[in-house]
RODO-2510 file (C-alpha; in nm, 4 decimals, decimal comma):
residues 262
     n   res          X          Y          Z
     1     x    -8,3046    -0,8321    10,4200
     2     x    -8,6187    -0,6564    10,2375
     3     x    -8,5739    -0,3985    10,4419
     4     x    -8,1537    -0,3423    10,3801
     5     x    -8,2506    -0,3403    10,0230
     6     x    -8,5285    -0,1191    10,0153
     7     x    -8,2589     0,1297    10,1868
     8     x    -7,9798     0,0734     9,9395
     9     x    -8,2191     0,1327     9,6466
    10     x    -8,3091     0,4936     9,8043
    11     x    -7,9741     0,5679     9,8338
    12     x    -7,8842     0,5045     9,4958
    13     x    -8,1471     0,6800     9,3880
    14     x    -8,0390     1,0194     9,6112
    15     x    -7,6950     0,9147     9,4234
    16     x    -7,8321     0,9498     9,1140
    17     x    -8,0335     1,2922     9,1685
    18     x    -7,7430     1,4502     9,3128
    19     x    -7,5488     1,3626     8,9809
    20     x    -7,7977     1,4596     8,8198
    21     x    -7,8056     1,8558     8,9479
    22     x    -7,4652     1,8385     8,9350
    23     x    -7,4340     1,7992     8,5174
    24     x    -7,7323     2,0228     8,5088
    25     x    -7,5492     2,2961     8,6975
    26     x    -7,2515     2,2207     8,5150
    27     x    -7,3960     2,2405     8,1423
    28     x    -7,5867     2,5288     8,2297
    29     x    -7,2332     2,7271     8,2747
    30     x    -7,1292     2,5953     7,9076
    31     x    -7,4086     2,7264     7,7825
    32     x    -7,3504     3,0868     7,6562
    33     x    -7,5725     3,3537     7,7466
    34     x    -7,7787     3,5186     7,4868
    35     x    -7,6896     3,8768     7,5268
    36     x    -7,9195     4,1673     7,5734
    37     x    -7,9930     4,3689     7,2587
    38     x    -7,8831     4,7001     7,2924
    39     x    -8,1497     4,9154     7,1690
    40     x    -7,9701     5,2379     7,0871
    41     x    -7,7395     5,0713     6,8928
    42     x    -8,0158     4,9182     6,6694
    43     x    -8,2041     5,2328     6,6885
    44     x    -7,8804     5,4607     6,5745
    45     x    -7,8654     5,1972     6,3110
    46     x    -8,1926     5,2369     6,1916
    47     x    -8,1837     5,5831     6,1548
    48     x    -7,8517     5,5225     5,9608
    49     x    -8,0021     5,2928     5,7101
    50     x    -8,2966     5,5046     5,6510
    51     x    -8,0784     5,7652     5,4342
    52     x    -7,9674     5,7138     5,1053
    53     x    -7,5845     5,7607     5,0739
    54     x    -7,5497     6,1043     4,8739
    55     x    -7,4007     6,1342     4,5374
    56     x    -7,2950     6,3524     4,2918
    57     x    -7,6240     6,2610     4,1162
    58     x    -7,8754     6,2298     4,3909
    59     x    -7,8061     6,4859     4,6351
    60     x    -7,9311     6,8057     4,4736
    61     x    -8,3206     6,5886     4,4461
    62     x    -8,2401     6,4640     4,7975
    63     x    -8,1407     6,8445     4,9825
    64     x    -8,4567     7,0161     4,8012
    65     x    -8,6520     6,7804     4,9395
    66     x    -8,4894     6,7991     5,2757
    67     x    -8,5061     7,1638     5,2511
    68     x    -8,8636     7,2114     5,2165
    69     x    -8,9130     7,0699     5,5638
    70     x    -8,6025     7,2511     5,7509
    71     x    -8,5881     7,6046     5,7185
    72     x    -8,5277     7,9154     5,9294
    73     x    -8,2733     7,7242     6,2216
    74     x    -7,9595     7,8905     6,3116
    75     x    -7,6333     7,7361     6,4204
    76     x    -7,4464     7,7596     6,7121
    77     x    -7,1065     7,6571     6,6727
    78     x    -6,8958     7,6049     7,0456
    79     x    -6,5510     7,5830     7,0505
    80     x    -6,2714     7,6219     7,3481
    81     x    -6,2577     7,9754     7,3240
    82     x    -6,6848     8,0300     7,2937
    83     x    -6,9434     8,0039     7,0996
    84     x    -7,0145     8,1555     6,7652
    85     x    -7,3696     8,2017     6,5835
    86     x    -7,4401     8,1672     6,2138
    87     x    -7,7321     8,2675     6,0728
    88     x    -7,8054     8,0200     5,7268
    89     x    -7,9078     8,1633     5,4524
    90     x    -8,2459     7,9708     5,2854
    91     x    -8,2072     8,1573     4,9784
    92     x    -7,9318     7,9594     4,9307
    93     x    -8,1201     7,6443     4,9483
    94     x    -7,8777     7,3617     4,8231
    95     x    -7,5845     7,4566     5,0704
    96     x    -7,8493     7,5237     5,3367
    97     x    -8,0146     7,2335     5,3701
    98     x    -7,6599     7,0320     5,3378
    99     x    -7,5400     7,2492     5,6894
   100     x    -7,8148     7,1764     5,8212
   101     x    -7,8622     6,8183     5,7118
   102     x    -7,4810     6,7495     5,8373
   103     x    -7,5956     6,8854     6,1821
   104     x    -7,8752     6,6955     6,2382
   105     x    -7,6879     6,3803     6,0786
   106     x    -7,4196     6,4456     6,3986
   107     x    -7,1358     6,5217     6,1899
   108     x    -7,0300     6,7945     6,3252
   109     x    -7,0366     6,6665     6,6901
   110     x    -6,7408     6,7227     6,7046
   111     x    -6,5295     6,7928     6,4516
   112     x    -6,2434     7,0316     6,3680
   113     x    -6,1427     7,3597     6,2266
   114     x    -5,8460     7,2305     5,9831
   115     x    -5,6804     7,5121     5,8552
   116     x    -5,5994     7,8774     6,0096
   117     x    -5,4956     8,1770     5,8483
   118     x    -5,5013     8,5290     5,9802
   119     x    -5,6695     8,7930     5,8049
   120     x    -5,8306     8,5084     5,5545
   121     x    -6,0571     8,2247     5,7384
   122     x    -6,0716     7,9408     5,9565
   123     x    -6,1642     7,6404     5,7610
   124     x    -6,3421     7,3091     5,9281
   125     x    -6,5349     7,0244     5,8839
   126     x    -6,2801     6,8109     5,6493
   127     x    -6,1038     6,6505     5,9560
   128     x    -5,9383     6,2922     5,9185
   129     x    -6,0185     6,1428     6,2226
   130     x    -6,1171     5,7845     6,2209
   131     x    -6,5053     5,8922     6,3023
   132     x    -6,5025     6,1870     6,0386
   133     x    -6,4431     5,9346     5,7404
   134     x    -6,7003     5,7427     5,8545
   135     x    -6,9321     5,9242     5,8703
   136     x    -6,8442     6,0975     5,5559
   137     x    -6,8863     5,7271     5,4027
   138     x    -7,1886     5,6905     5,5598
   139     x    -7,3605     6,0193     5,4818
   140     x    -7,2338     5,9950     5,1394
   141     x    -6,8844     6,1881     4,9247
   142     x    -7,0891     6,4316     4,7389
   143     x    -7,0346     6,8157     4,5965
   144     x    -7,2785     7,0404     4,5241
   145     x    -7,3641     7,2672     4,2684
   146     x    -7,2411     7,6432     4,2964
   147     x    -7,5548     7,8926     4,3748
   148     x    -7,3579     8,2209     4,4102
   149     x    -7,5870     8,5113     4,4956
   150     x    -7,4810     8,8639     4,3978
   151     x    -7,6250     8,9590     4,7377
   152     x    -7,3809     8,7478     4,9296
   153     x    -7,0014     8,8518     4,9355
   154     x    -6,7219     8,7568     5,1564
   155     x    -6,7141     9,0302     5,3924
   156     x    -6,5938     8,9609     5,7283
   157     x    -6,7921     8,7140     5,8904
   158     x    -6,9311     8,5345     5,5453
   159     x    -6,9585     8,1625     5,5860
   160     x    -6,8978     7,9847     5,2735
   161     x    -6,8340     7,6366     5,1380
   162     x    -6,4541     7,4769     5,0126
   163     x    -6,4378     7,3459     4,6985
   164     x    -6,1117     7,1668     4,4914
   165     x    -5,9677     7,3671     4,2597
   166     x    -5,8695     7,0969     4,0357
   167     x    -6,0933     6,9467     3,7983
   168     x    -6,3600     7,1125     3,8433
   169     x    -6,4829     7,3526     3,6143
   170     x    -6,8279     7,4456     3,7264
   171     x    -6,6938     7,5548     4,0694
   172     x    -6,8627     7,2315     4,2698
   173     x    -6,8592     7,3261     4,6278
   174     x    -6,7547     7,0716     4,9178
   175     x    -7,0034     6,9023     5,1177
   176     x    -6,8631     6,9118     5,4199
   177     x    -6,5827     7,1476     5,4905
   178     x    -6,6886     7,5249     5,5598
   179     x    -6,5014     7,8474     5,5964
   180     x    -6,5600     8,1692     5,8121
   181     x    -6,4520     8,4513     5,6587
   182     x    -6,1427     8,6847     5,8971
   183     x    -6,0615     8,9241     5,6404
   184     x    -5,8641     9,2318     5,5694
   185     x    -5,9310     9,5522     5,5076
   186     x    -6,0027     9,6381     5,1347
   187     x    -5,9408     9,9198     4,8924
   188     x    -6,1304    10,0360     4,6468
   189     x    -5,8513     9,9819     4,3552
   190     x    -5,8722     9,6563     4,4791
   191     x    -6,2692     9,6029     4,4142
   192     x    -6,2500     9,7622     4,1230
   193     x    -5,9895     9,5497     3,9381
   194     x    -6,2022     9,2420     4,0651
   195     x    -6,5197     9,3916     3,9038
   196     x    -6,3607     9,4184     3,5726
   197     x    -6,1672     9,1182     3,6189
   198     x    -6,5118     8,9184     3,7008
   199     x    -6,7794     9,1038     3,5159
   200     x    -6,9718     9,1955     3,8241
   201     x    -7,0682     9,5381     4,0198
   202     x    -7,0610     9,5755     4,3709
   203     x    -7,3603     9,7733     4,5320
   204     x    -7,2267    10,0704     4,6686
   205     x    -7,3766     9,9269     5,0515
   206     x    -7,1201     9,6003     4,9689
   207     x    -6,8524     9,8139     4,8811
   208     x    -6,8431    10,0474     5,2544
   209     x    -6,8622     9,7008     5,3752
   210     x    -6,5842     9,5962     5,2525
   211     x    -6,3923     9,9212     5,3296
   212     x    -6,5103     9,8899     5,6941
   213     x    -6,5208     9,5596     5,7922
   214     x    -6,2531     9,3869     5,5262
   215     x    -6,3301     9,0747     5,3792
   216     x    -6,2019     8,8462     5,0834
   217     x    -6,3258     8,9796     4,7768
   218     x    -6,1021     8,7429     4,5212
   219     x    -6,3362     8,4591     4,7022
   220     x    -6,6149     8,6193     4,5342
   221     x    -6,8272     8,3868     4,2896
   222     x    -6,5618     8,1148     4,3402
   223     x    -6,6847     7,9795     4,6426
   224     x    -7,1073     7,9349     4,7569
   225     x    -7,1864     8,2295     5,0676
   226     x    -7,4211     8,0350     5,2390
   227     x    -7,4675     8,2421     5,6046
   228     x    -7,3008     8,4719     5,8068
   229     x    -7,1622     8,5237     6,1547
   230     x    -7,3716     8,7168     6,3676
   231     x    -7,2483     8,6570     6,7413
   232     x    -6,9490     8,5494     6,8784
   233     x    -6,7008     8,8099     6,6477
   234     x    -6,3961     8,7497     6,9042
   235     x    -6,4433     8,4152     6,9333
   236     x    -6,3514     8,4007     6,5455
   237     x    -5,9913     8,6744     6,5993
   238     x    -5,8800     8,4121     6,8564
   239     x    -5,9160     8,1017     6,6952
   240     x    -5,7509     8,3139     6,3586
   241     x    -5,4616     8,4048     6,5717
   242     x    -5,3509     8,0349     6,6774
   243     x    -5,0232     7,8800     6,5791
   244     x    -5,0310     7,6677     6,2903
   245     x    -4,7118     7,4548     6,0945
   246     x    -4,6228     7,5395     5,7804
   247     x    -4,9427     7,4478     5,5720
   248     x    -5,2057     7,6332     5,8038
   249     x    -5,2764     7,3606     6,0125
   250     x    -5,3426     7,4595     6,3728
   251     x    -5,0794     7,3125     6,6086
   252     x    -5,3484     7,2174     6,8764
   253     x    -5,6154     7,0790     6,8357
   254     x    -5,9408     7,3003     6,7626
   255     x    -6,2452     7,1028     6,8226
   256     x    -6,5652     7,2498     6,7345
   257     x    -6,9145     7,1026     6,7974
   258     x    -7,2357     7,2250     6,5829
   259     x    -7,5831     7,2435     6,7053
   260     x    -7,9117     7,3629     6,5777
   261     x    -8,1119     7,6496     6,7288
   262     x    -8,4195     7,7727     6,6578
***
């Protein structure tokens, strides 16, 4: 009899173990996992947080500061039809350091070229896509003050900033959309009536430029020249001559991603 219970005891006791691994198993798949932190994501973040948004009132103390630090990089702009190269101008500091701030922030990878008119420019940068205004809320809505340079003129191949023509009486450039100049071919009537018109003299170097190569002289101190185009001249006729609807926008889409080079 000692013996039969000494036998039912261990049995209830393997019972009881094997019940016991069973809840044990059992809450151990209720239990959620804690998931693995992804580090880029934190990282990306970081970086992120560690600019100020730009305004209207902070960005001119925050881009001389940047520029001091970032000078003498070229761009390299790739698109479906090739790559173009723009040389920035650091004479120009303001609108330099915001091109090249915007590159190294990523906005420009990608983005778009917007608006397409022959013999004018292709204008990009300003796209609504969901990841555009984004980052444009991240990076901060800002303009910047107008540095025109009497040097710098819209000839064929200037790159220059947009600005809004409304409201804004000090000629504030955009932030983030950019133009490369296409052009026409100029007359000299033509330059003339704009240097009375504007109170300004063309150097007699600017004006066979313009003669030559064409350009957009009525852009002249009313938008920032902030860099030219130095390679990649059919690249810029072929994207000029896509189709666009009715207010310049290019039927397909033109996707254009911006990269430092040194």
């Amino acid at each position: 009899m000692p013996k039969l219970l000494f036998l039912l005891m261990i049995g209830t006791l393997a019972i009881g173990c094997l019940e016991s691994v069973s809840v044990s198993d059992k809450m151990a798949e209720i239990v959620p996992k804690t998931p693995a932190v992804d580090g880029a994501a934190v990282a990306a973040k970081a970086e992120i947080l560690s600019y100020p948004p730009l305004t209207d009132a902070n960005c001119e103390a925050f881009l001389t500061e940047w520029h001091v630090e970032h000078q003498g990089s070229w761009m390299e702009v790739e698109t479906k039809f090739g790559t173009m190269t723009l040389e920035v101008f650091d004479d120009v500091p303001l609108h330099a350091a915001n091109f090249r701030y915007k590159v190294e922030r990523g906005y420009y990878w990608p983005s778009e070229f917007v608006r397409v008119v022959p013999e004018f420019v292709v204008q990009g940068g300003n796209s609504e896509d969901p990841r555009a205004q984004e980052m444009r809320w991240l990076i901060g809505k800002h303009t910047l003050p107008s540095e025109f340079d009497d040097r710098y003129r819209h000839v064929r191949g200037a790159v220059a900033m947009g600005r809004s023509y409304s409201g804004n009486p000090f000629k504030r450039s955009a932030s983030y959309d950019f133009y490369i100049v296409v052009g026409r071919k100029v007359s000299a009537v033509e330059l003339q009536q704009i240097e009375r018109e504007k109170g300004f003299t063309y150097t007699e170097v600017q004006k066979q430029r313009y003669y030559a190569e064409g350009g957009t002289p009525h852009l002249d101190n009313e938008h920032t020249v902030f860099g030219r185009l130095v390679d990649g001249w059919e690249v810029l006729d072929q994207l000029s001559q896509v189709q666009t609807d009715e207010s310049d926008w290019p039927l397909q889409r033109l996707e254009m991603q911006v990269s430092a080079v040194n």
